[in-house]
C-alpha positions as CSV (number, residue, x, y, z in Angstrom):
1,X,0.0,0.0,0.0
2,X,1.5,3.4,-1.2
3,X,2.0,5.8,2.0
4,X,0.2,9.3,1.6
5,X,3.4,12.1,1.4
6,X,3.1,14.8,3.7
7,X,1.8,17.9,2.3
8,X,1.3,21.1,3.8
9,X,-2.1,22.6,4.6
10,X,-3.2,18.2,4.3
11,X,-0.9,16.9,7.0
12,X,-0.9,17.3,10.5
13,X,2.1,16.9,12.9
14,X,2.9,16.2,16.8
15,X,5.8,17.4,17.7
16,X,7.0,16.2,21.4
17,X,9.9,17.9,22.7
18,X,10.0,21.5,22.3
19,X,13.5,22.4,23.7
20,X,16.6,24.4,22.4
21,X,16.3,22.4,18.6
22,X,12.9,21.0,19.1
23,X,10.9,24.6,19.5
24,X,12.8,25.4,15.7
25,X,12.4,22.5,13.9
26,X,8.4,22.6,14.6
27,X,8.4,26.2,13.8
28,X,9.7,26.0,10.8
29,X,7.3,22.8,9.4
30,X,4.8,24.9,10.6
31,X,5.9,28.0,8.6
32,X,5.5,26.0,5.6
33,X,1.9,25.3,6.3
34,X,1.8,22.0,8.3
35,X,-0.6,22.4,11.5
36,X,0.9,20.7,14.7
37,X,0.0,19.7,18.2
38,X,2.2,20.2,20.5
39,X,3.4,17.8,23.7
40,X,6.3,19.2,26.2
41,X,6.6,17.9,29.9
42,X,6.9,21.6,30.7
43,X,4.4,23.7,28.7
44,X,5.6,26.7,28.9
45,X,8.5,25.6,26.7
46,X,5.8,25.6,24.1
47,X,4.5,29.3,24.4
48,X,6.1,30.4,21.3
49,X,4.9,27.4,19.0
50,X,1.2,28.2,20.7
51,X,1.6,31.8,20.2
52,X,2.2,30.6,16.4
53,X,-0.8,28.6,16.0
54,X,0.0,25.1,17.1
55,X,-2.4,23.2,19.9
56,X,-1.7,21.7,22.6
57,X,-1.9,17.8,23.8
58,X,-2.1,16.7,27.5
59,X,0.0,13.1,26.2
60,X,2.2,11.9,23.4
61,X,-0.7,9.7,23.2
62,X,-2.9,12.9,22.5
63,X,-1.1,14.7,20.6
64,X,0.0,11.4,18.1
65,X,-4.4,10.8,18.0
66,X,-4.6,14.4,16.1
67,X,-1.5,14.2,13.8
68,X,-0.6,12.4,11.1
69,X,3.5,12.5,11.6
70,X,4.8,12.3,14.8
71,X,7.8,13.6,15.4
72,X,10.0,13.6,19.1
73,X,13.5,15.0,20.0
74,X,13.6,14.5,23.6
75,X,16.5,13.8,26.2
76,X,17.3,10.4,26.9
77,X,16.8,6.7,25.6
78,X,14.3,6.2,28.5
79,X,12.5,9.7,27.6
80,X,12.1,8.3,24.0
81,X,10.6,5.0,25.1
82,X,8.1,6.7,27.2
83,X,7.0,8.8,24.8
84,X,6.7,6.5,22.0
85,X,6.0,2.9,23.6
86,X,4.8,3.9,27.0
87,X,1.0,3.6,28.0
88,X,0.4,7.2,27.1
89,X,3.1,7.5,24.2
90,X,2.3,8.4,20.9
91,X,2.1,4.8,19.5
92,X,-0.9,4.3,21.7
93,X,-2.7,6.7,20.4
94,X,-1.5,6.2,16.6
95,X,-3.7,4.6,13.8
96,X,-2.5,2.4,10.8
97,X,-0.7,4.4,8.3
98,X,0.6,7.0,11.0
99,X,4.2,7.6,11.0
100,X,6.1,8.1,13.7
101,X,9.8,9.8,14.0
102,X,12.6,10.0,16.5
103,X,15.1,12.9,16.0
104,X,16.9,11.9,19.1
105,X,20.0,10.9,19.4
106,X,19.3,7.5,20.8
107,X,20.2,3.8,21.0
108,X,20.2,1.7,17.6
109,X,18.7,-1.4,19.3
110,X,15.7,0.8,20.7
111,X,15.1,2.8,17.2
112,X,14.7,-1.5,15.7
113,X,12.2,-2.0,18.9
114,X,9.9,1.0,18.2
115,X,10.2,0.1,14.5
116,X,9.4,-3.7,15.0
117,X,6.4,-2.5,18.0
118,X,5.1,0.4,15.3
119,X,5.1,-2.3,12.4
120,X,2.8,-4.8,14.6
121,X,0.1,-2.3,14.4
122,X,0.6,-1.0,10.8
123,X,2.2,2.4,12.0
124,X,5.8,3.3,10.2
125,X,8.5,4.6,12.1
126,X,11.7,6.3,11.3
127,X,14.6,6.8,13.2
128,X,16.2,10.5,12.2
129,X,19.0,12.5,14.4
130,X,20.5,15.2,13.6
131,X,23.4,17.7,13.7
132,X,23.7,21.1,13.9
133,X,22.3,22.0,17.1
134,X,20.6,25.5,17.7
135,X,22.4,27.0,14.7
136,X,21.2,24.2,12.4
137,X,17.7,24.5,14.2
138,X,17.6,27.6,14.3
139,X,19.0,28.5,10.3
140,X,16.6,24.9,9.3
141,X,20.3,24.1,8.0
142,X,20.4,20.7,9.8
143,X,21.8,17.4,8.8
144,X,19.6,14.8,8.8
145,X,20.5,10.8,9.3
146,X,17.7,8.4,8.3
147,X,16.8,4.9,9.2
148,X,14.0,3.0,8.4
149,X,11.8,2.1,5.1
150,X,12.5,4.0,2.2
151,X,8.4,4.3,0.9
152,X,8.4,5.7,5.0
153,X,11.2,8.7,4.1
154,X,10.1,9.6,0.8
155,X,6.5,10.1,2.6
156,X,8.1,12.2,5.4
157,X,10.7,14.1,3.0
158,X,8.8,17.2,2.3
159,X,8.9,17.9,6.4
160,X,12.8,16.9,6.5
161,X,13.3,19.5,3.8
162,X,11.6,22.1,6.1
163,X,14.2,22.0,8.6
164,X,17.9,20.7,7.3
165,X,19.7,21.0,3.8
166,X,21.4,17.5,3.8
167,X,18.7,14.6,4.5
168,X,20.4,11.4,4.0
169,X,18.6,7.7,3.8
170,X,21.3,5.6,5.7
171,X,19.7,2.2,5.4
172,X,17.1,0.2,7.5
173,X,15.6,0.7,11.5
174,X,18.9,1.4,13.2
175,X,21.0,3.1,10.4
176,X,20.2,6.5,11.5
177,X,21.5,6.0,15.0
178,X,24.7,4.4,14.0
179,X,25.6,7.0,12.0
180,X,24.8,9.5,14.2
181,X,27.4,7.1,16.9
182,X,29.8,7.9,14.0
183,X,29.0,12.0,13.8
184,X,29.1,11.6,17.7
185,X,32.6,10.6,17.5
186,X,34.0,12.8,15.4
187,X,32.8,15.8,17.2
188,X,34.4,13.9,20.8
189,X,37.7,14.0,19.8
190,X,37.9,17.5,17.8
191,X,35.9,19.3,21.0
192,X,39.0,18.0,23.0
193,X,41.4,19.4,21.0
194,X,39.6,22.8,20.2
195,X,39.8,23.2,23.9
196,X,43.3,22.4,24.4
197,X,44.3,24.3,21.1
198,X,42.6,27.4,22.9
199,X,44.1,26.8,26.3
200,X,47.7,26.6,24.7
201,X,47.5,29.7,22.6
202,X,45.7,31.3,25.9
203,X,48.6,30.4,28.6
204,X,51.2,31.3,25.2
205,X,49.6,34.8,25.4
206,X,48.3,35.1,22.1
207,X,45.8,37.6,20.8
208,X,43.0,34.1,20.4
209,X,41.3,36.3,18.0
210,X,44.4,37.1,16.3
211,X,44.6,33.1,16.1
212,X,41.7,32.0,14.5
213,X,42.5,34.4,11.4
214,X,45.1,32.1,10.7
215,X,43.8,28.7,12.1
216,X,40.2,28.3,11.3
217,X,40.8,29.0,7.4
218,X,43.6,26.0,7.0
219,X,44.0,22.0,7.5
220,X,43.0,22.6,11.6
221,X,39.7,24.6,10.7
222,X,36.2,22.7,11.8
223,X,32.6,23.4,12.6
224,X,33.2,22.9,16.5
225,X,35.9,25.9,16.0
226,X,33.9,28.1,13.7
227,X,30.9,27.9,16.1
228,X,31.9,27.2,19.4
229,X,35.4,29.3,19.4
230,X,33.9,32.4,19.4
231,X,31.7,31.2,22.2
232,X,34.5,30.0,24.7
233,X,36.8,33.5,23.4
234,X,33.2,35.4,25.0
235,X,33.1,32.7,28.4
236,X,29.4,32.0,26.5
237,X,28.8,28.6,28.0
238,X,25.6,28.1,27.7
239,X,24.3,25.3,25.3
240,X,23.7,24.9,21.8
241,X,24.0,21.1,22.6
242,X,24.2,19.7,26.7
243,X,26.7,18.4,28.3
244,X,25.0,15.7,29.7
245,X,23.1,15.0,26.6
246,X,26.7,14.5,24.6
247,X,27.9,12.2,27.7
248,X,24.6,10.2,27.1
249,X,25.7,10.3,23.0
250,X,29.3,9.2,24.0
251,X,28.5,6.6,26.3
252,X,25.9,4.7,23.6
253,X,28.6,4.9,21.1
254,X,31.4,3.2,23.5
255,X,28.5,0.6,24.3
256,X,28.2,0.0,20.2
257,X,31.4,-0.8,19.7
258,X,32.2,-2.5,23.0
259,X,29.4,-4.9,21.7
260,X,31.3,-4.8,18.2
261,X,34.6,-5.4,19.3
262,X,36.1,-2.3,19.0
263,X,38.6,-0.1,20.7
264,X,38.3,3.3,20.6
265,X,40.8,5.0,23.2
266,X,40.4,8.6,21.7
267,X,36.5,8.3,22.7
268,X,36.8,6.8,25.8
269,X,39.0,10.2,26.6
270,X,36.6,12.5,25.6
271,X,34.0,10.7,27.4
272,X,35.7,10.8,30.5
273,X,36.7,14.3,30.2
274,X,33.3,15.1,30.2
275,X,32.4,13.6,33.0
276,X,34.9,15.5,35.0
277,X,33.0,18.6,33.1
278,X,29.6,17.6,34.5
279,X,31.0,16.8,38.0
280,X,31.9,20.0,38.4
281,X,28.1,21.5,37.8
282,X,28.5,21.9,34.3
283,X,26.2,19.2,32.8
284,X,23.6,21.6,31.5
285,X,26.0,23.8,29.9
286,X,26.8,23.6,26.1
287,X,29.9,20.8,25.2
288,X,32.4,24.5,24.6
289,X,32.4,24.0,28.4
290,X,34.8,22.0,28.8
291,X,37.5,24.0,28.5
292,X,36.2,25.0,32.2
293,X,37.5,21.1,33.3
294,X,40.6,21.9,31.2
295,X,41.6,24.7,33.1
296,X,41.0,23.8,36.2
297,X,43.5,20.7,35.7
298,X,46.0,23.4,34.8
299,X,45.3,25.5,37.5
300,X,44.1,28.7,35.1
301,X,41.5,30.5,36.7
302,X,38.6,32.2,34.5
303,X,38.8,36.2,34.7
């Protein structure tokens, strides 16, 4: 049976998780003339998505009974399971045909569960992170990893389109979360060094803004130093991605590939680095903050 594509002023969307990314990604689906129900454990964090239009639901369950697409970026594994498979979670309240999409960065093995638990009732599902965080929210310049049915992502494409510029179909229920592990990774190891890079050129007594004229155009430029530089250079902490959330992102990648075999020292750093960042207070700040744990092992004190 051929799956109805979305099309705005036709389809209806829930959107559960209205946080720093969430709150954008809705906005801008409903910009292009999608209607939405809202669901956020604290409403308020809705106000400007109500403000715009969108109504409010009581449950997932609720919110996936008015909608069409579901969509949820949420926290935690356990906050995605509740929300999809729990008694008032958005598959409970979901009718054949429905569609349902995580854009958290979760576990591979759950994204397969809700995909096997959605198929049982003749709902899709779609497993869909992303990277960018509030810039690529924010700009609707996201990247956007895919897992799941192909039928399934060419249905939901025209809402991808609304909110990143590269949507990618990685393979089946799963795929999107693995490579997500592998985005994950990337981004551990060059944080670490951004940081220390920084710190050196800091304690060297270098103009830093001086420094990134030269550095950020050659071989050693990135996105974590064109974005979150400036941020450290300004003692702007505060997060465009958690702390806490990129420890949870860490720690499911080291699980991955203890269960594939695989050593991966350089993650394993980053990871624990982190969690000297977040026992210092600074798990809901943004991952720039851990130059803060950085310092303090060299004894440099913030002015």
């Amino acid at each position: 049976m051929a799956i109805a594509k979305a099309e705005p002023g036709k389809t209806t969307i829930a959107w559960i998780g209205t946080g720093v990314m969430g709150r954008w990604m809705c906005q801008h689906a409903m910009t292009k003339g999608y209607k939405a129900v809202v669901y956020n454990r604290t409403k308020e964090k809705a106000k400007e998505l109500l403000d715009q239009g969108a109504e409010w639901a009581d449950t997932p369950k609720q919110a996936a009974q008015k909608a069409d697409v579901v969509f949820a970026i949420v926290g935690f594994p356990k906050d995605v399971r509740a929300v999809f498979l729990g008694d008032d979670g958005a598959l409970a309240g979901s009718k054949a045909g429905n569609i349902l999409v995580d854009m958290t960065t979760s576990e591979p093995s759950l994204a397969r569960e809700i995909h096997e638990a959605a198929k049982a009732k003749g709902v899709h599902s779609l497993d869909a992170p992303v990277s960018g965080g509030d810039v690529g929210a924010k700009n609707a310049a996201l990247s956007i990893m895919i897992g799941g049915d192909k039928e399934v992502v060419d249905a939901a494409q025209p809402i991808f389109e609304c909110m990143g510029k590269t949507i990618v179909h990685q393979g089946g229920a799963g795929a999107g979360q693995h490579t997500k592990m592998v985005n994950q990774i990337l981004i551990s190891s060059n944080m670490v060094a951004v940081c220390e890079a920084l710190l050196y050129g800091h304690k060297a007594g270098l103009d830093l803004e001086t420094v990134f004229k030269s550095v950020t155009v050659g071989a050693a430029g990135s996105k974590a130093l064109e974005v979150l530089g400036p941020r450290i250079l300004a003692g702007n902490f505060e997060p465009g991605f958690y702390v806490e959330h990129f420890i949870k992102d860490m720690g499911i990648a080291l699980d991955e590939s203890k269960r594939m075999g695989l050593a991966l020292p350089g993650l394993a750093l980053a990871h624990q680095l982190y969690l000297a960042l977040q026992a210092q207070g600074y798990g809901r700040k943004g991952t720039q903050a851990l130059i803060l744990a950085l310092e303090s092992m060299s004894g440099i004190k913030r002015k």
